[in-house]
N, C-alpha and C positions, 0 to 999 in steps of 0.2 A: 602167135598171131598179133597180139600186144605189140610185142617189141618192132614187130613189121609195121605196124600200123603207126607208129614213134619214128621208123625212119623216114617214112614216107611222108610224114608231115613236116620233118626239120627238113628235107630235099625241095620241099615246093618252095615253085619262085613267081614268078608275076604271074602265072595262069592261074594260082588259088584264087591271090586279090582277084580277078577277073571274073573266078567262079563262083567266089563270096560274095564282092559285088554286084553281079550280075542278080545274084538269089536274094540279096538282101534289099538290091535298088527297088523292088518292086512293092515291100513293106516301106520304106523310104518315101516314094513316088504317093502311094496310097495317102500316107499320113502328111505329106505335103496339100496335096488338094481339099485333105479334111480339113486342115491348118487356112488352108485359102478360103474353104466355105466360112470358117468359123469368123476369121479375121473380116470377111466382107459382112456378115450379120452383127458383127459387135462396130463397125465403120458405121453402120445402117443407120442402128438402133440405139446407141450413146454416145456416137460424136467423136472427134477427140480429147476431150477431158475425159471420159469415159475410160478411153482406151488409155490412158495415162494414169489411171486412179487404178487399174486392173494393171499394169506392168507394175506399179508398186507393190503390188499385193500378191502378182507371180514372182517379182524377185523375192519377197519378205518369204514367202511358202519353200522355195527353194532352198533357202537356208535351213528352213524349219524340218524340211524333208532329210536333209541330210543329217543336221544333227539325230531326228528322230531313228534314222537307220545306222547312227554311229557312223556314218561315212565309209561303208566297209563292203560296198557294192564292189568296184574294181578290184579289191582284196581278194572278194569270192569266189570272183570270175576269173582270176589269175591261177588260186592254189588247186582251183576243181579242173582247173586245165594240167595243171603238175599233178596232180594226186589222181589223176582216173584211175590207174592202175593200181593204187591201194586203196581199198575197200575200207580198212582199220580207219588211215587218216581223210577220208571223204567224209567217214562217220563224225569225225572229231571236228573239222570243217563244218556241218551243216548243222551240226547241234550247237555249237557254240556261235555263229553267225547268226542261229535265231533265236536264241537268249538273249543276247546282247540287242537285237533288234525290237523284239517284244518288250526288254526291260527298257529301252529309252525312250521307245514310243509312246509307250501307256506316261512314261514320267511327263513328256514335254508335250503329252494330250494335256494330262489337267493342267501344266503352268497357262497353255493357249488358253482354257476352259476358264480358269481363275483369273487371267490377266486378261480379259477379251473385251473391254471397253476400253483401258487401257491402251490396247494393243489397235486395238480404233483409230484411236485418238490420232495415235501416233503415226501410222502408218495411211491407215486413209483421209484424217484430220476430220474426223466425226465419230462420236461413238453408235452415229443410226448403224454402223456395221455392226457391232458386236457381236452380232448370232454369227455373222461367217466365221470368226475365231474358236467361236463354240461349238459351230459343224466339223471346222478344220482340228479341230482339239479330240472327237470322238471317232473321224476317221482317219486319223493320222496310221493308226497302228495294221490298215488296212492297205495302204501305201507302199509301207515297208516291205510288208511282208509281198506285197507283189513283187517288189524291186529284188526281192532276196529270192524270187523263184525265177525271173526271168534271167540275174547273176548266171546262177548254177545251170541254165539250160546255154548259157553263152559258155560258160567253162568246158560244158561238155560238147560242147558245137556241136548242137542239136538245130542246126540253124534253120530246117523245114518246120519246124514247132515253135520256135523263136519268131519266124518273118510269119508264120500263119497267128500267131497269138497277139504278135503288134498291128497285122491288119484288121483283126478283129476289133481290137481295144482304141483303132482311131477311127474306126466309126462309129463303134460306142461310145467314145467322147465326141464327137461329133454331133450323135442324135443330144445327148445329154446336154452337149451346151446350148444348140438352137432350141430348143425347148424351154430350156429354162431363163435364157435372152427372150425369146415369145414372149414367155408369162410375166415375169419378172423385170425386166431390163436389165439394169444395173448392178439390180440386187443378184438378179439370178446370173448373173454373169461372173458376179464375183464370188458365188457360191461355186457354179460349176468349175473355176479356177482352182479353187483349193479341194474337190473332192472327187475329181472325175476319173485320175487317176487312180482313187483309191478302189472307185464301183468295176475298175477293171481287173482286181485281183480275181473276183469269179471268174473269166473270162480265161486269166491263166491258170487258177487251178484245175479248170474240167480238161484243160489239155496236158497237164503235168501228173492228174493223181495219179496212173496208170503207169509212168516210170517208174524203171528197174531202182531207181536213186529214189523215188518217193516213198520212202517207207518209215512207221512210226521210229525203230530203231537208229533211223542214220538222224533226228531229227531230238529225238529225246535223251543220247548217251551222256555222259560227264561233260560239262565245261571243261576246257581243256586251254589253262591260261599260255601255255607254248603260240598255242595255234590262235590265241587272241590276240597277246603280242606280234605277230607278222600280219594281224588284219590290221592293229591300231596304229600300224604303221603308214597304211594307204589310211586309216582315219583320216589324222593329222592333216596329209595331203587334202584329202576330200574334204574335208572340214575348213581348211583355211581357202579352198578356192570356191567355196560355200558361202564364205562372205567378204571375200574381198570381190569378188564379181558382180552379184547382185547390189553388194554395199556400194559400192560405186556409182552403179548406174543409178540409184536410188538417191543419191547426190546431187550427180548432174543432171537426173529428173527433176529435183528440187530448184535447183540452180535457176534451172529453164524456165520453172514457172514463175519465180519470182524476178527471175530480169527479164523474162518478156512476155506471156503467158500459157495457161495449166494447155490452153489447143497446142499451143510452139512443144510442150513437151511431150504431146498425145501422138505429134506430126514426127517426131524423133522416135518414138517409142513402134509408128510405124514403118518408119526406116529399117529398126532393127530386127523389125519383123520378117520385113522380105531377108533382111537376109539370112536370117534363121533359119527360114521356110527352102532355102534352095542351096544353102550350105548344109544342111542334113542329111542332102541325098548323098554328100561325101561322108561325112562326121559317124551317122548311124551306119553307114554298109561298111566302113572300115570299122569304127567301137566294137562289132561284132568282128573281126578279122585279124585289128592290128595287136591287140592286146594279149589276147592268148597264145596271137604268134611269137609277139617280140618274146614275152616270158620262158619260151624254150630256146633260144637262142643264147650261144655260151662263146662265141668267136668273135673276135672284131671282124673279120672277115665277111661274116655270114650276116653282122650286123649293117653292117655298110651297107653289103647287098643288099639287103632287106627293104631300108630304108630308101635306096635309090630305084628300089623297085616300086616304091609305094610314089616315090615324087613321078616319076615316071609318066604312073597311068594317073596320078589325081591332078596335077596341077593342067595338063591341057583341056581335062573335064569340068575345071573351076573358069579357064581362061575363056573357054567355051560359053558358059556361063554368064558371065560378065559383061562378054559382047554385049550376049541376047540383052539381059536386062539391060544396058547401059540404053540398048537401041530402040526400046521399049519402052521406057519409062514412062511414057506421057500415058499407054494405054493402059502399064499394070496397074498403076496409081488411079485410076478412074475404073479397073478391072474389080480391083481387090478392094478398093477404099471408095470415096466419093470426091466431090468438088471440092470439100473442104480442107481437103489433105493436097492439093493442087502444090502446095507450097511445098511438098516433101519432093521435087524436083531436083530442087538446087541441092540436093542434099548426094545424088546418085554417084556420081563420078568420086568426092570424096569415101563413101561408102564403100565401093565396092573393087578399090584402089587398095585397103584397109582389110577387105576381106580375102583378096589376094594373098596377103602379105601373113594373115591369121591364118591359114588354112597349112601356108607355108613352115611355118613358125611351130603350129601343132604336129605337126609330123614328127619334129625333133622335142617339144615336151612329151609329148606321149612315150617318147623312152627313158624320158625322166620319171614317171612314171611306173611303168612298166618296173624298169630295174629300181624299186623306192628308193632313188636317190630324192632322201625327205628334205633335206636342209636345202639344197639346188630349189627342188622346186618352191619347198615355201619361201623363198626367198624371191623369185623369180613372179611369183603369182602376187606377193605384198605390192613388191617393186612398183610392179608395172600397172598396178590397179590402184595404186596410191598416186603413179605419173598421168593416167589416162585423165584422173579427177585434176589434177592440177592443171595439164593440157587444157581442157572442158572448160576450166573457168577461165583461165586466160583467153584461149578462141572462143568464147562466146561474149566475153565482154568486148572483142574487137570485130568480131565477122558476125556475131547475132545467131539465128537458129544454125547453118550450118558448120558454125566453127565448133559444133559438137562432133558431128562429121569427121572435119580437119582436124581435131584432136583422135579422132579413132584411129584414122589414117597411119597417124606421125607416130602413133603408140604403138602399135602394130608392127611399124616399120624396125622402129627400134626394140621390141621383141624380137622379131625374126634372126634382127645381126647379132645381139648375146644370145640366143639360142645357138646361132653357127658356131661362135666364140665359144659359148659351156660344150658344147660338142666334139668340136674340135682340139681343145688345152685340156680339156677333163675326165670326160664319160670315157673316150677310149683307153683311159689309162687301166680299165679295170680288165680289162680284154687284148692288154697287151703280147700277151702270150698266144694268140689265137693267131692263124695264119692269113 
């Protein structure tokens, strides 16, 4: 039965993506419109300096998030998709995946706990934060450990328990952030940023305890350093686009405020929002499809396929997209934000020229990925996160707020063609044998 169930998944061709999609748009969809509630209550209620002082503090948490999980989420989600059929190595997979998560959580809770005005200082340039580092320091390890169950339910394409536990958990964050934006403002806004995620591990344990996989033995057996070495491999991966991504933008959010002001970087920071908010509904329903697919694939053949099966059905759902927003832009902008964000106009047509081009562009790292070609990627992720920040400075010292924009754009572009290039001259050499 196994083994039929193993062919019949390496046979499927654009009607999976279709079925995946289809089941996953809907968890997608949900958690876009919570993202839109949220984002127009934090537009409301702190302006954009506001909103600018909280993208520093979600980029800085992202970092922190991954290191604290060892970066070994994609890892998990890869081998538990190759390993279903053994039971032995699942075992060895979940217990050593949450050792390694538990042991670096709890380490990089207290440095946040010990360094938290510090870490103030530095990041939101006041130490009146301090307690958010201390909150973020005591639920870090609650985080993880979500991240590491919702991994293993992606491994096992449990995908009705997957999109029911992520609809759940973006309402929960949801209520959790209007609430504490209510009471709080600022303060509570930047609390709910760093821990809203973590209030939603409950959320996924009451739907996971009940798996045939949940069980104390697959979770307490030996560390098993084989099967840490092939996690520490997508670490690496995950760790270095951990902080060259948000380090970046953290840059040229800097950049922003001091050559024009902290609202011109709030007004970017909402730019990057929308397109967050409606490139997810591709990024999340394939994250759960294209990953555990590519990883059974052994052919150049079937890889090709694979891949032009995915450009196929995403890129006219992005182009689709694009339209609408471009055509839209005066209402989303006064939809989602207020009057004061009016200036994030000029900003659209670069944006979302740029998001084309990324959407493009990830198709073909995601196989870099997939197959841990580590050096490609980390090379490819420094590269271009170290050009986007050089781009940024020079277009914003010449075009003002949008030549952040026009650096996203021109970064993007030039992503996407060494992606076809590393594709083209490289990857297929390992699958030259395949028909």
């Amino acid at each position: 039965m196994c083994s039929l169930i193993k062919q019949f998944i390496v046979k499927l061709s654009s009607k999976e993506i279709f079925k995946v999609f289809s089941f996953t748009a809907m968890s997608a969809v949900i958690k876009m419109i919570t993202n839109l509630v949220s984002v127009k209550v934090l537009a409301v209620f702190v302006g954009p300096s506001g909103v600018a002082l909280l993208g520093q503090l979600i980029n800085f948490s992202s970092i922190v998030q991954t290191i604290g999980s060892g970066g070994i989420n994609r890892g998990v989600t890869k081998y538990t998709a190759e390993y279903y059929e053994q039971p032995i190595n699942i075992k060895y997979l979940l217990s050593t995946s949450t050792k390694i998560s538990i042991f670096l959580s709890v380490i990089i809770g207290f440095i946040l706990i010990f360094f938290s005005e510090f870490l103030s200082l530095k990041i939101l340039k006041t130490i009146e934060y301090s307690f958010v580092f201390v909150i973020f320091g005591f639920t870090l390890c609650f985080y993880t450990l979500n991240n590491q169950l919702l991994s293993i339910l992606n491994g096992f394409k449990e995908y009705r328990k997957f999109v029911i536990v992520n609809i759940i958990s973006s309402f929960v964050g949801l209520i959790f952030t209007v609430i504490l934006v209510y009471l709080a403002n600022i303060k509570g806004a930047l609390i709910a940023a760093v821990t809203f995620q973590s209030i939603t591990f409950f959320v996924s344990l009451f739907f996971v305890i009940k798996s045939p996989w949940f069980k104390k033995d697959f979770f307490l057996s030996k560390y098993n350093f084989v099967v840490a070495n092939k996690l520490f491999h997508y670490s690496i991966m995950s760790i270095v686009s951990a902080f060259t991504v948000p380090i970046s933008q953290i840059l040229v959010r800097d950049f922003l405020t001091s050559a024009i002001s902290l609202d011109a970087a709030g007004i970017w920071e909402g730019m990057n929002r929308i397109s967050g908010m409606y490139l997810m509904l591709v990024t999340s329903s394939l994250g759960v499809y294209y990953l555990p697919k590519l990883s059974g694939i052994k052919t150049k053949k079937l890889l090709r396929k694979e891949i032009f099966n995915v450009y196929k059905f995403v890129l006219p759902i992005v182009m689709a997209s694009i339209i609408i927003i471009f055509v839209s832009k005066e209402l989303i902008v006064k939809l989602i934000f207020s009057d004061s964000f009016m200036e994030m106009q000029s900003l659209f047509s670069y944006q979302l020229i740029g998001d084309f081009f990324k959407i493009s562009a990830w198709v073909l790292s995601f196989v870099l990925l997939a197959k841990a070609k580590t050096k490609l990627f980390i090379i490819s992720e420094i590269l271009f996160s170290l050009l986007f920040v050089i781009l940024s400075f020079i277009c914003i010292s010449r075009f003002g707020l949008k030549g952040a924009s026009i650096a996203y754009m021109l970064n993007y572009m030039l992503y996407f063609i060494i992606m076809v290039v590393i594709f083209r001259k490289l990857l297929f050499k390992k699958y030259s044998n395949g028909k």
